[in-house]
N, C-alpha and C positions, 0 to 999 in steps of 0.2 A: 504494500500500500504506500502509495506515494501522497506524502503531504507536504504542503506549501506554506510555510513561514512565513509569512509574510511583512515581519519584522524585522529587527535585527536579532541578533544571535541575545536568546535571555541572559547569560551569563554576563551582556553588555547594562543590564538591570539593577540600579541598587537595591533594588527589591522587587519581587513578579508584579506583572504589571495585573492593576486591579481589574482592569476589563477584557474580558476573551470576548472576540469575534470568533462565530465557528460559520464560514459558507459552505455548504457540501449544493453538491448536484455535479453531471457530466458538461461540462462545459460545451462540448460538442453536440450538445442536443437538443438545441433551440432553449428550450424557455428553462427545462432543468440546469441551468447554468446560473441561474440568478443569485444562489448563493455565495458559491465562489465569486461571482460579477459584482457582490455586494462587501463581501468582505473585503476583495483588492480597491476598492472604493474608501471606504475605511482606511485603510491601511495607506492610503493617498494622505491622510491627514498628520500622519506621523508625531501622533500622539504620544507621548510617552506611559501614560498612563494604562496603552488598550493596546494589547497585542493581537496580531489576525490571523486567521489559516485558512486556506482554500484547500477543501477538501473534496475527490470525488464523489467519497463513502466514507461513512464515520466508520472508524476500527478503535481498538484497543489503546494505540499510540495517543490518542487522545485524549486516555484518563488523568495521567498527571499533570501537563497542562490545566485540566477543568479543575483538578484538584488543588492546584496552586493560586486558583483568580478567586477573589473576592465576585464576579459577577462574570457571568456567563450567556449570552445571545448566541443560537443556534439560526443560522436562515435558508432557509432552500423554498423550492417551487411547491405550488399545493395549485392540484388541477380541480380540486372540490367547485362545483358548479356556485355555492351561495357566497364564496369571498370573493369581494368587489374591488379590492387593491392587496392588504395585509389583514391579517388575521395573527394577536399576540397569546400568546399559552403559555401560559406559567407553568415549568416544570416541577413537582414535587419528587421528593423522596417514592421509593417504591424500593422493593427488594429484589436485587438481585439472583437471579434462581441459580443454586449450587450445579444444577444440569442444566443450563445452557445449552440450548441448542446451536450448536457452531455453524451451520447452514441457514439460520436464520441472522439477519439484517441486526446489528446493534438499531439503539434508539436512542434520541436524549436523553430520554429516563435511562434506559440502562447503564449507559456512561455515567450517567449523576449519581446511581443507584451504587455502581462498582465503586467511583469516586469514593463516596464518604464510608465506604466498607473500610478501604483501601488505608485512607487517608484521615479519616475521622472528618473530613472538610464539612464546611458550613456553606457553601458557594450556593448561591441562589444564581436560577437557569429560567431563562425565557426563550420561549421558540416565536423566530418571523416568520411566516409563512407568507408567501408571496403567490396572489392570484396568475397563473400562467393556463396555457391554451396548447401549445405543440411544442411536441418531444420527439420533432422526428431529426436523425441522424442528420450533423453536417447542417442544419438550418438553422438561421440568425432567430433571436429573441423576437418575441413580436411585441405592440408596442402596448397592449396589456401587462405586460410582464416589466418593459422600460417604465412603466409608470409604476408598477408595485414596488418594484425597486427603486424610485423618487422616495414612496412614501416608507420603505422601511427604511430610506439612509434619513430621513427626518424623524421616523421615531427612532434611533441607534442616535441620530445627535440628542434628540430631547435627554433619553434617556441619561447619556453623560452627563450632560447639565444637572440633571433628576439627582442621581448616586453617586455623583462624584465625591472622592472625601479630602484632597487637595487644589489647593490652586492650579486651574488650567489654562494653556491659548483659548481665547474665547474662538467659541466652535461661529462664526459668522458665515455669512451668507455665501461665501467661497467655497465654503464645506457642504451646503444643501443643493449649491447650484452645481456641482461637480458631477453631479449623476447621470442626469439625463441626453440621451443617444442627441443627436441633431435634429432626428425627423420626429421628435416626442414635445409638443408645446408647450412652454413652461406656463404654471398660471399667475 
């Protein structure tokens, strides 16, 4: 499993940073790409406080990480017909199952789940789900999915502003306006 850093090296950290960005989907498959498309968006702001990863698929590599952040953002594509741009889902605690089925797909929960096994972590986890339409191979986002991805990089800014627990660059209109494709109308 190949994952994308999208910061710099932690150990360059005087202490982990308090925010994870987690983007997963196949970048190559139209609108399932929104994750990764959101986290390297983020990670455009070079924050020091919020580390990012562009992931295809969530695996295992990603428990220590989740375990080290104060606050956790999962985002990827959700083709569900009633969400209209972003849909936000607060991750709870849930127990990890001793049998594990290893042909099944980890989840947020379950990384958060293994997390505070693991780790004893307090990390609180919210999933973005982002309204998209086509998952077909090799085709560009379409511009429902450009616009969900506007409105999760403004709740990802709100949010900072929300939990931040030190002084930060003020996240300004540079930051919100950095998202959107060219042929997606800003309002």
């Amino acid at each position: 499993m190949i994952i994308a850093d999208l910061n710099s090296h932690p150990s360059q950290y005087p202490e982990p940073p308090q925010f994870l960005i987690i983007g997963y989907g196949e970048e190559y498959h139209g609108d399932d790409g929104v994750g990764p498309y959101v986290a390297k968006l983020v990670a455009d702001w070079r924050l020091p406080s919020v580390r990012t990863m562009a992931v295809a698929a969530l695996s295992l590599d990603l428990v220590a990480p989740i375990a080290e952040s104060r606050y956790v953002i999962f985002v990827d594509a959700c083709h569900h017909r009633y969400i209209q741009s972003v849909y936000i889902d607060p991750i709870g605690p849930a127990s990890f199952p001793a049998n594990h089925d290893h042909d099944r797909p980890l989840t947020p929960t379950s990384l958060l789940s293994l997390a505070q096994t693991l780790y004893q972590c307090q990390t609180q986890v919210w999933a973005i789900h982002v309204a998209t339409v086509s998952f077909a191979p090799g085709a560009r986002m379409s511009a429902i999915a450009y616009y969900g991805c506007d409105r999760a990089i403004r709740t990802i800014a709100q949010f900072l502003v929300t939990y931040r627990q030190s002084p930060q660059p003020s996240l300004g209109s540079s930051i919100t306006n950095s998202v959107l494709s060219p042929s997606v109308e800003r309002q």
